[in-house]
N, C-alpha and C positions, 0 to 999 in steps of 0.2 A: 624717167620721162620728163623730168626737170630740168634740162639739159638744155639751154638757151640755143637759139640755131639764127644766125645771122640772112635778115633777108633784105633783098634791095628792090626799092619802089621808084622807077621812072618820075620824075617832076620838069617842066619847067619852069626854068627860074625868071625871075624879072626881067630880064632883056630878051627874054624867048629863045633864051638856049637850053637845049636837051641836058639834065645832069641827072644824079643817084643819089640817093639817102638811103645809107642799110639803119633797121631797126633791129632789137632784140625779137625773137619770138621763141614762144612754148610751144613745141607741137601736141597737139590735140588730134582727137579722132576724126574730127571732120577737117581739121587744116593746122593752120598754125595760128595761132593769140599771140595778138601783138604785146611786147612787154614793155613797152618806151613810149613816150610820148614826140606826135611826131613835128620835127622844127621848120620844116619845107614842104611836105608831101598835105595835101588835102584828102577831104571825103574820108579820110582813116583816123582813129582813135584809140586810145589805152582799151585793152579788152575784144577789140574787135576780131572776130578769128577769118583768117584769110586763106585763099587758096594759093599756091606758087605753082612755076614751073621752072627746072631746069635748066640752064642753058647747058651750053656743047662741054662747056668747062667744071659742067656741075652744080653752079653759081644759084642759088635759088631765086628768082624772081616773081613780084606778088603780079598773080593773073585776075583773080576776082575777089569780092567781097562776099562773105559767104553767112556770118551772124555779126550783125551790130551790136556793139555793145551796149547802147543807148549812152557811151560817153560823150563830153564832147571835146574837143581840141580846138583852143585859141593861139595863137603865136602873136606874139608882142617883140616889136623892137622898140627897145629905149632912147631917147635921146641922149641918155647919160649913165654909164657904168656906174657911177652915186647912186644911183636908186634902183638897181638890181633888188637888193635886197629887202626894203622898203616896201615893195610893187610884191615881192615875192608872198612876204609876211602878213601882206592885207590878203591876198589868195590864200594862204593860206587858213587863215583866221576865217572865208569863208565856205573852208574845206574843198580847195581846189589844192592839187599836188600841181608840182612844176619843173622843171630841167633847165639849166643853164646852158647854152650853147656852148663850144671852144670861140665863138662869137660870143666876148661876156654879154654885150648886150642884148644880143636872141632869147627869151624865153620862148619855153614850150610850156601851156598849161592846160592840164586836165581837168574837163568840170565833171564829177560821178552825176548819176542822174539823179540822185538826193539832193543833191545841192541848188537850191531856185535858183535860175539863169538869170530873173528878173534883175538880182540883187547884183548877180557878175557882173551883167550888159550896163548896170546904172556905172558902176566903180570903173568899167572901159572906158565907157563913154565922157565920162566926166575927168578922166584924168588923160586920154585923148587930145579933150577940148584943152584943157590946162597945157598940153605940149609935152605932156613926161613919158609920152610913147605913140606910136602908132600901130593897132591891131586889125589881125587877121581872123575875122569867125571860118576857122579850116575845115573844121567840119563841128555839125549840130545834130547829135544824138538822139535830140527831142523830138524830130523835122517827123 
């Protein structure tokens, strides 16, 4: 039942074209738990278990939102592949996990719901203003 099952999430992208993001998921009893954090797709987060359906090819596709995880999901673009890691390592330090895009510069980060948001939102915001990224609050687990 550990068995990772690929599912794909509808987005559009910044010029308001239709594209896909597939995530990992676990299926569960009630749906499938997301296992990825996600770099495009909003309103979803690490943990959250989703419902799919179907298409004609099999293909699974997520249909609703079923338990929130109360995680949450930031996405961050860099201005500079230099400070991938850097930007990582301060997330991490205050127990947010994260994923690098095949876009070095894309981070995906999860904040658990132990982690004060206060402390994240100050370290965006502030290093935002400085020019060493620009973020996305994807979705807020706290809301």
């Amino acid at each position: 039942m550990n068995d990772h099952i690929k599912l794909r999430f509808p987005f559009t992208n910044s010029r308001g074209e239709g594209e896909t993001e597939t995530m990992w998921t676990l299926q569960r009893e009630e749906g499938y738990e997301i296992d990825n954090i996600p770099f495009y797709v909003t309103g979803i987060a690490l943990g959250d278990v989703v419902g799919a359906e179907p298409d004609v090819d099999g293909v699974l596709w997520y249909s609703t939102l079923i338990r929130p995880s109360g995680h949450s999901t930031i996405q961050i673009l860099l201005s500079s592949e230099n400070d991938v890691d850097l930007v990582r390592e301060e997330l991490a330090r205050m127990g947010c996990a994260s994923e690098v895009s095949d876009i070095r510069r894309l981070v995906a980060v999860d904040v658990p719901p132990g982690v004060p948001y206060e402390t994240v939102k100050a370290f965006l915001d502030r290093s935002a203003k400085a020019g060493t990224f620009e973020y996305q609050e994807a979705c807020l687990g706290f809301l």
